[in-house]
C-alpha positions in Angstrom: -51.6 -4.1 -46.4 -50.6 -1.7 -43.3 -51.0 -4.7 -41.7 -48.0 -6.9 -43.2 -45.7 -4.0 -43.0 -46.2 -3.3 -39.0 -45.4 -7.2 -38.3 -42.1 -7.3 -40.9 -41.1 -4.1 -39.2 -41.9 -5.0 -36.1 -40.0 -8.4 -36.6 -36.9 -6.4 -37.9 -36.5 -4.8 -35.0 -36.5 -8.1 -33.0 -34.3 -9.8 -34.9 -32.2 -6.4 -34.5 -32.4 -6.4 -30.9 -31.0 -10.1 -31.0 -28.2 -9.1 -32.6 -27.4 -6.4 -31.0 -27.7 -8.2 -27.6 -25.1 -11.2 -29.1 -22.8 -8.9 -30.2 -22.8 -7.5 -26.7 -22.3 -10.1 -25.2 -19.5 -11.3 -27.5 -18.1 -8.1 -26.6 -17.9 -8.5 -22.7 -16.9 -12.4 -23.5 -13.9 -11.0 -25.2 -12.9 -8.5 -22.6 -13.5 -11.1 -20.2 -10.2 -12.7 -21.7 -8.1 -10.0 -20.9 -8.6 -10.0 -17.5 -8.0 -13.6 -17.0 -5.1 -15.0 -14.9 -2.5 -16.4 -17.2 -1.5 -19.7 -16.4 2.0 -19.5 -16.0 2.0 -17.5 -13.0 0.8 -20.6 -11.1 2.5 -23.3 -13.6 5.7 -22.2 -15.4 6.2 -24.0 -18.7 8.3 -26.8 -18.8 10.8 -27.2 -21.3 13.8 -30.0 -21.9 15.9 -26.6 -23.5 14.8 -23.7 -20.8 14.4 -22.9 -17.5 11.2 -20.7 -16.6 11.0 -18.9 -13.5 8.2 -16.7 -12.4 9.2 -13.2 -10.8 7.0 -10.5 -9.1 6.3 -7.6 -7.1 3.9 -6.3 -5.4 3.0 -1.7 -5.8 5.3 0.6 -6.4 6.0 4.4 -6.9 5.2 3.5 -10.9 4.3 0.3 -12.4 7.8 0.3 -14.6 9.1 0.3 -10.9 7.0 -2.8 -10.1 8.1 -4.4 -13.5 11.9 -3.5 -12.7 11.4 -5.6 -9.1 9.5 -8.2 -10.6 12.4 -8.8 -13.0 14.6 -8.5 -10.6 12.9 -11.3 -8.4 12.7 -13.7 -11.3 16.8 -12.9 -11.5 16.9 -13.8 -7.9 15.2 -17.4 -8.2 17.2 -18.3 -11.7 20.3 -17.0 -9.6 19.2 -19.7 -6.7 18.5 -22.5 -9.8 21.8 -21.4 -11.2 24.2 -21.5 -8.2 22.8 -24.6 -6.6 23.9 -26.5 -9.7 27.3 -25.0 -10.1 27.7 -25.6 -6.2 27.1 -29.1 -6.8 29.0 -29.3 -10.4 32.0 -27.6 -7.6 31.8 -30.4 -4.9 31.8 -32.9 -7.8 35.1 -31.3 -9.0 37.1 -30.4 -5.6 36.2 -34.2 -4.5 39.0 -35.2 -7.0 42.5 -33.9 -7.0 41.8 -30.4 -8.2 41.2 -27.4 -5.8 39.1 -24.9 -6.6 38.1 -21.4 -5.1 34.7 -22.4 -4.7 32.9 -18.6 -4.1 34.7 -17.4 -7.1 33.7 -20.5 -9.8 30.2 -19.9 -8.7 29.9 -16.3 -8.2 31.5 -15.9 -12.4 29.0 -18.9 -13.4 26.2 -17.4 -12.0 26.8 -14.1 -13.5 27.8 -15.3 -16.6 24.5 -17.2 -16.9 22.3 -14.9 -15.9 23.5 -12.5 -18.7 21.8 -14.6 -20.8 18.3 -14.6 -19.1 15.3 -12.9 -20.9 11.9 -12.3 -19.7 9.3 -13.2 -22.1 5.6 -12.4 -20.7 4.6 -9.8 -18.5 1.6 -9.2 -16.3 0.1 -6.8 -13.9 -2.8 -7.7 -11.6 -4.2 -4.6 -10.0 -7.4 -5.9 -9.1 -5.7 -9.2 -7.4 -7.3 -11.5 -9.6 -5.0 -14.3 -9.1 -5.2 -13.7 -5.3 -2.3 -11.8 -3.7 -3.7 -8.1 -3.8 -1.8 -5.7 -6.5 1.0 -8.0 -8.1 3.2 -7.3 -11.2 4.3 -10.7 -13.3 6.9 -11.3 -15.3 7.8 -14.8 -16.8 11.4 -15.2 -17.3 13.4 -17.9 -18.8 17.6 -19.4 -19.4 18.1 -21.6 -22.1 20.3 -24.8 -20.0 23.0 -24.6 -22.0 24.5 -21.9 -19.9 24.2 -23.7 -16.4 27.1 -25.5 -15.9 26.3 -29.4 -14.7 22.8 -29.2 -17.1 24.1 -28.9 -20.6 
């Protein structure tokens, strides 16, 4: 009788120890995710509505510093999306009869544009993961209807 109870026992604690271990590794599966490189940092999403641009920075004094410059970088490349169409929306206007001040039209478009820009994801890679050292993310995008020459 002592018998049968030392091998169920002993098989309890097996089929314990297998559980325990999955759930472990489960566990370090799942933080395994966090860590991952998202993949719009390499491939914004496209979009027939928005524009995505991907910003970043690299350390700072504090990392809402490194967030602020990253957002501010992402401004910089929608401001360079921005202005090259109203600079070409420009040439297609002052080719006709009208005149224009060219520096003014584009400076007020781009402005006005850019007001409506929101950044939607965030990242920070401290342990340079995606392979440019300590990087803060941000994914930002503009809906097209406020770039004049894409609506």
């Amino acid at each position: 009788m002592n018998h049968k109870i030392g091998f169920l026992f002993h098989r309890k604690h097996w089929f314990l120890g297998i559980l325990l271990l999955t759930n472990l590794l489960s566990l370090g599966c799942a933080l395994q995710k966090v860590y991952m490189v998202p993949t719009w940092i390499f491939q914004p999403p496209k979009d027939k509505d928005f524009i995505y641009v991907v910003g970043s920075a690299g350390q700072s004094i504090s990392p809402w510093e490194s967030k602020e410059m990253a957002i501010q970088d992402g401004y910089v490349k929608l401001a360079q999306i921005v202005g090259t169409n109203v600079s070409a929306k420009i040439l297609q206007r002052t080719m006709g009869s009208h005149k224009w001040s060219s520096s003014s039209i584009l400076k007020t478009s781009t402005k006005t544009a850019l007001k409506e820009a929101r950044w939607v994801a965030f990242w920070a890679d401290p342990e340079g993961k995606a392979g440019m050292g300590y990087r803060v993310f941000v994914l930002m995008k503009l809906n097209k209807k406020f770039i004049p020459g894409l609506e």
